[in-house]
C-alpha positions as CSV (number, residue, x, y, z in Angstrom):
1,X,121.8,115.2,90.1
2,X,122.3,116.0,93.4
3,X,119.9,117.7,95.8
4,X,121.5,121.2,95.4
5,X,121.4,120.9,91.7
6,X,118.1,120.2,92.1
7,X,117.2,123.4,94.0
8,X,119.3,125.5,91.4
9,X,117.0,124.2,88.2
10,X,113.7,124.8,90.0
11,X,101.6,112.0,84.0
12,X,100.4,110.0,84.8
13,X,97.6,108.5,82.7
14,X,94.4,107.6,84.9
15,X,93.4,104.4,83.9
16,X,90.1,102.8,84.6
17,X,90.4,100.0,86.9
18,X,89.3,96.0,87.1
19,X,85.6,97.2,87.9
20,X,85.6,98.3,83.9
21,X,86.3,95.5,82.8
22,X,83.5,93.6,84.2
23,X,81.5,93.3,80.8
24,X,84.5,90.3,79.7
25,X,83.0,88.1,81.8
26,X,79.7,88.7,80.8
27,X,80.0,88.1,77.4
28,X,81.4,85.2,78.1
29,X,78.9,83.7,80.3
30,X,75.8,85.1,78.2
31,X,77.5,83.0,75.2
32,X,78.2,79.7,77.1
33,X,81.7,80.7,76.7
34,X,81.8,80.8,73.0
35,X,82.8,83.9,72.7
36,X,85.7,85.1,74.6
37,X,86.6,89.0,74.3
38,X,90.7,89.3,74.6
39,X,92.1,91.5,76.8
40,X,93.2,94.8,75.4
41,X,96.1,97.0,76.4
42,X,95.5,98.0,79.8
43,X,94.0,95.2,81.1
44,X,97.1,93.3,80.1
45,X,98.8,95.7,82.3
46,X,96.5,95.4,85.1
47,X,96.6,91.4,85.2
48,X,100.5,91.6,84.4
49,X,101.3,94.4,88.0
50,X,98.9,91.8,89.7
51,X,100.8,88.7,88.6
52,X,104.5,90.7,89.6
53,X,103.0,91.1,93.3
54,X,102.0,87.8,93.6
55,X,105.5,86.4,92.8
56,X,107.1,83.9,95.3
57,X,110.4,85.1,97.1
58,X,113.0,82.8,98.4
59,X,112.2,84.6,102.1
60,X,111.0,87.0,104.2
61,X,111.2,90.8,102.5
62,X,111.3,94.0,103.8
63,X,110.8,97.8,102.3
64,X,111.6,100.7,104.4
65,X,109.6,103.8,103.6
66,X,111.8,107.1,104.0
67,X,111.6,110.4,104.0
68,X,113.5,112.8,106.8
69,X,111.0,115.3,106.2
70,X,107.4,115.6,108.1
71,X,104.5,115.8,105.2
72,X,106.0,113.3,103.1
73,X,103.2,110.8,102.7
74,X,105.1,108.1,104.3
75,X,102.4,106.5,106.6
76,X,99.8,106.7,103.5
77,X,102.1,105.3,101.4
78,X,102.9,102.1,103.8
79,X,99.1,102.0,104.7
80,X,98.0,101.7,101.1
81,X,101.1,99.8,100.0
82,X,99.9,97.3,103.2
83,X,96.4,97.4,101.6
84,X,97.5,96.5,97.7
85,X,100.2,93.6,98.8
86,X,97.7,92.2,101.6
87,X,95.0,92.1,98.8
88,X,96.8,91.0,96.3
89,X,98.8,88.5,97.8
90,X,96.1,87.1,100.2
91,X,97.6,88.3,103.5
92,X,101.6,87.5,105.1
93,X,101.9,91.5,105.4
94,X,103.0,93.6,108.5
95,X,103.1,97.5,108.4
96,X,105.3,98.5,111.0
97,X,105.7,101.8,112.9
98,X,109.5,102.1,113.6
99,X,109.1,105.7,114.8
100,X,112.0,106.9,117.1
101,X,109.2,108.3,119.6
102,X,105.6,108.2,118.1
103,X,104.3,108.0,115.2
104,X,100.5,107.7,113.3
105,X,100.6,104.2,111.6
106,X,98.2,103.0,114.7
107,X,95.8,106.4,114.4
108,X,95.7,106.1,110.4
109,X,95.3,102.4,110.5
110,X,92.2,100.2,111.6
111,X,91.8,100.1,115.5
112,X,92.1,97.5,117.8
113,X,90.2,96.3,120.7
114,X,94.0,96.5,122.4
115,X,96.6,99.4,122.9
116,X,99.2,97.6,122.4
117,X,102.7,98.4,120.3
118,X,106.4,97.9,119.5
119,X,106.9,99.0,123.4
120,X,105.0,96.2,124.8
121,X,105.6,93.8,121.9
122,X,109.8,94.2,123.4
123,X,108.5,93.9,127.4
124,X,107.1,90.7,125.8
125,X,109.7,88.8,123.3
126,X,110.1,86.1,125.8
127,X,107.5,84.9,124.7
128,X,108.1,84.1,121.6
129,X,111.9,82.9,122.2
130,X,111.2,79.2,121.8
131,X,110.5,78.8,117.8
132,X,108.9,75.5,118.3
133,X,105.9,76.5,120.5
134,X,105.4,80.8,119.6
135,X,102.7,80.9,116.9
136,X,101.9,84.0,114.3
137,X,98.3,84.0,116.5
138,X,99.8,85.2,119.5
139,X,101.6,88.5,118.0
140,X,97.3,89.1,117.5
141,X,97.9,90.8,120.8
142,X,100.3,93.2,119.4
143,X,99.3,93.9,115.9
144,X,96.3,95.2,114.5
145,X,94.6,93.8,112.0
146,X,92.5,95.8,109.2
147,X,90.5,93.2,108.2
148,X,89.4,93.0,104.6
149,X,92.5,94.5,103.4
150,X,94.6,91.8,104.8
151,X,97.4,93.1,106.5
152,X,98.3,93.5,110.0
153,X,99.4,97.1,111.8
154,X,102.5,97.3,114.3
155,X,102.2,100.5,116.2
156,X,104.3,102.6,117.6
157,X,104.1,104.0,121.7
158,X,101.3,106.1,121.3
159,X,101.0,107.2,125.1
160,X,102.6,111.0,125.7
161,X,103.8,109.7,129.3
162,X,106.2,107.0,128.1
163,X,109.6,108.2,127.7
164,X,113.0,106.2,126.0
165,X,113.3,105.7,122.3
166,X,113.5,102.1,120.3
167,X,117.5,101.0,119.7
168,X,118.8,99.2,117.1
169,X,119.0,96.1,118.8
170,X,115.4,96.5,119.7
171,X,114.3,96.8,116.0
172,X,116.7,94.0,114.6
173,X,115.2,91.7,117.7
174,X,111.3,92.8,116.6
175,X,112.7,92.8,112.7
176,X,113.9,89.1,113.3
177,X,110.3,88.0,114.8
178,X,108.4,89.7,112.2
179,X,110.4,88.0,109.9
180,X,109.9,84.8,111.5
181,X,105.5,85.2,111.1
182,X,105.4,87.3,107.7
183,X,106.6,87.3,104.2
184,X,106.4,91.3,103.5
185,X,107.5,93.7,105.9
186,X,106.8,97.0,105.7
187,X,108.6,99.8,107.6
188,X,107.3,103.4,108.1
189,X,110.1,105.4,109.5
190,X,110.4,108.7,111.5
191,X,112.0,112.1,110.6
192,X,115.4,111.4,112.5
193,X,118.0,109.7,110.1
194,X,120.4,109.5,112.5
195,X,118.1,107.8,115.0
196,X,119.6,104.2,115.9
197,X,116.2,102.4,114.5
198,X,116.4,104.5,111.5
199,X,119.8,103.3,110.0
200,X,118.9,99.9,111.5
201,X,115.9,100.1,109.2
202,X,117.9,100.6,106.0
203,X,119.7,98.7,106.8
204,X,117.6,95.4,107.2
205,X,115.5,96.8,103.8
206,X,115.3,94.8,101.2
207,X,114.4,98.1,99.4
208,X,114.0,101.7,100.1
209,X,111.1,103.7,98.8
210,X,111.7,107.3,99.3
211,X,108.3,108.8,99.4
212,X,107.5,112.6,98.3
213,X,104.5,115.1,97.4
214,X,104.8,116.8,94.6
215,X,106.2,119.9,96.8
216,X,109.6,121.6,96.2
217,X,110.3,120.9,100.6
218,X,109.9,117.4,100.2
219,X,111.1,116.5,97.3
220,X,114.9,118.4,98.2
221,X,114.4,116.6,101.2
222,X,114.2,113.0,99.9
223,X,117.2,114.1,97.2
224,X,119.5,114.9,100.4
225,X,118.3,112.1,102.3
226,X,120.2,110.6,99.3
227,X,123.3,111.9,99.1
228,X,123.6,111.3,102.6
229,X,123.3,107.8,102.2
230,X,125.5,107.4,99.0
231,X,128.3,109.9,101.5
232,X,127.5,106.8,104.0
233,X,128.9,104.3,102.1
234,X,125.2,102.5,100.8
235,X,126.0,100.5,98.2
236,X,124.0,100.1,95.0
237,X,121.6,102.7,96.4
238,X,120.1,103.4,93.1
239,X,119.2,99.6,92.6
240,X,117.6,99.2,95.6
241,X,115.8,102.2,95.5
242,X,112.4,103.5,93.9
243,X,110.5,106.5,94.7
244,X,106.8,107.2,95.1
245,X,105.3,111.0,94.1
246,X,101.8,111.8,95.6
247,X,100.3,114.9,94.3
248,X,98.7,116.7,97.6
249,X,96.4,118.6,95.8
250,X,94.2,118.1,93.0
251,X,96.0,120.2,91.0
252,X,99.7,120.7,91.3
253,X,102.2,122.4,89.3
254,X,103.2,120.2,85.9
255,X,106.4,122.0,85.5
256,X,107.8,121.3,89.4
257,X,106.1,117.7,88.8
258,X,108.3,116.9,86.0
259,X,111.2,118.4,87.2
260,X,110.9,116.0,90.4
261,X,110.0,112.6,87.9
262,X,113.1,113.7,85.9
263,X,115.8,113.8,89.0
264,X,114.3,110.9,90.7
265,X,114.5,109.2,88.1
266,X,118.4,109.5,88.0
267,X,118.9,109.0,91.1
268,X,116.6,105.5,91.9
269,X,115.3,102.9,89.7
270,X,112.0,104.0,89.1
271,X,109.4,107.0,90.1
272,X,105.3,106.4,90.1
273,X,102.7,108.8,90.7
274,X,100.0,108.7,92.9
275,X,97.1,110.8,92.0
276,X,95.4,112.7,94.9
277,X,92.6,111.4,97.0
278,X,90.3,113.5,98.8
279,X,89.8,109.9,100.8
280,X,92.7,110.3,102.5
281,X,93.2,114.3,103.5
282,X,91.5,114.0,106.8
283,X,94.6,112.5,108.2
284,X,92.0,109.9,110.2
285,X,92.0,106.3,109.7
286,X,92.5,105.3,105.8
287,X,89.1,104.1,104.4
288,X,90.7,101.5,101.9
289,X,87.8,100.7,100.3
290,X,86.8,104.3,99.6
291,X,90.1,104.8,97.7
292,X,89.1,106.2,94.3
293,X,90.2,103.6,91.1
294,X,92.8,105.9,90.0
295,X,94.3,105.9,93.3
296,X,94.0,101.9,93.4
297,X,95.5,101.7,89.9
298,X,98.6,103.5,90.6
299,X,99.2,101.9,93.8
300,X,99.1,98.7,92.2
301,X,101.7,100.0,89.6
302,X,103.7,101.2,92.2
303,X,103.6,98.0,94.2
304,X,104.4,96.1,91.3
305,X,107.6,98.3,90.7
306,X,108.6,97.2,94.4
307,X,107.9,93.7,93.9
308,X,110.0,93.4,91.3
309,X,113.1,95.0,92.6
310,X,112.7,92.8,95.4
């Protein structure tokens, strides 16, 4: 279904999370380990999406986050799939601003005693020509860690007086050093998809997750974002593509909801839900460990999903 068809037609379960479980592992200790509870259905599926994100890949892997349409939940969506990989996996994740101009990776993300970003990062790529003798330590005066969640930030210019915009050969030169220090790459992308850095992004991506509210706006944006790129000549776009719904609200229409799991679902190779989080509306910096369990849950679901189409 294309994205006209979609405008001419106009459940996710909430499971408890790992903290639930916690009485397992009491039983067990309280009886010497003599009795040992077995997991039942959901935690199965909990230690099964944990295992999938954990896997080993061959090499580096990237997922570019798209959307052409402002409001789409990209930056939350690479900020809390930065938070579930780097937890997960123990770290070897960069979420990376590629905005044409400026984007709010750096605001939504955890600060940094620097200012620094992709601009200065380029002034500075000397310095990591020789592969012998650069070291991942001294990109820690470019990126931003966020500490307990175990991934690393890569801004974007975030200074109103700075003028020019980042070229493809800048991102595949800043792609190819990233690749060089981390295992998961994770690219939030502007509005523009004709911007140079844009189509260098998808390029580069291992995977694209096209990212939507449960909104009629976005979601016909993402669906002709689509056919642009199919009209472009991307091959296999369905396999290497899932999408990501967030409900903006706490209540949002069922009917519209379906309609946009049911088309998205033709179109990539799996849709996941993300339930709304009142942690996350003030469009400040993400407090990951306030994110509610439901929210938790279904981003570990989602990342799973990724994980295994990469």
């Amino acid at each position: 279904m294309t994205a006209t068809d979609f405008l001419d037609r106009r459940h996710d379960e909430k499971e408890p999370g790992p903290a639930t479980w916690g009485w397992r592992g009491r039983v067990r200790r309280w009886s010497g380990g003599l009795v040992k509870p077995q997991m039942g259905p959901r935690e199965q599926a909990y230690e099964k999406d944990r295992a999938q994100i954990q896997k080993d890949f061959d090499g580096p892997r990237s997922i570019a986050f798209v959307n052409p349409k402002g409001g789409a939940a990209k930056t939350t969506s690479v900020l809390a799939t930065g938070y579930t990989f780097g937890t997960v996996r123990g770290g070897g994740v960069v979420a990376w601003d590629n905005n044409e101009t400026r984007g709010t990776l750096g605001i939504r993300g955890s600060r940094s005693r620097h200012r620094n970003t992709t601009r200065e990062l380029l002034a500075e790529l000397g310095r990591f020509g020789d592969v012998h003798q650069s070291r991942i330590g001294d990109l820690g005066a470019f990126v931003r860690s966020q500490g307990d969640a175990h991934f690393d930030v890569l801004a974007s210019d975030e200074r109103p007086d700075v003028t020019g915009v980042i070229h493809a050969k800048d991102f595949l030169e800043v792609h190819a050093l990233l690749e060089r220090f981390y295992r998961v790459i994770l690219v939030d992308t502007g509005n523009n998809m004709r911007a140079e850095n844009w189509l260098a992004a998808a390029d580069a991506a291992d995977l694209l997750v096209v990212t939507s509210t449960v909104r009629e706006d976005t979601g016909y944006s993402g669906l002709w974002m689509l056919d642009a790129l199919q009209d472009a000549g991307y091959a296999n776009l369905k396999y290497r593509t899932i999408t990501v719904l967030s409900d903006p609200s706490e209540k949002v229409d069922p009917k519209l909801a379906a309609d946009l799991v049911a088309v998205y679902e033709q179109r990539t190779r799996g849709v996941y839900r993300v339930p709304y989080d009142p942690a996350l509306v003030s469009g400040s910096e993400v407090p990951y460990g306030r994110l509610s369990a439901a929210t938790q849950r279904s981003w570990l679901r989602a990342c799973a999903g990724m994980a295994a189409a990469l």
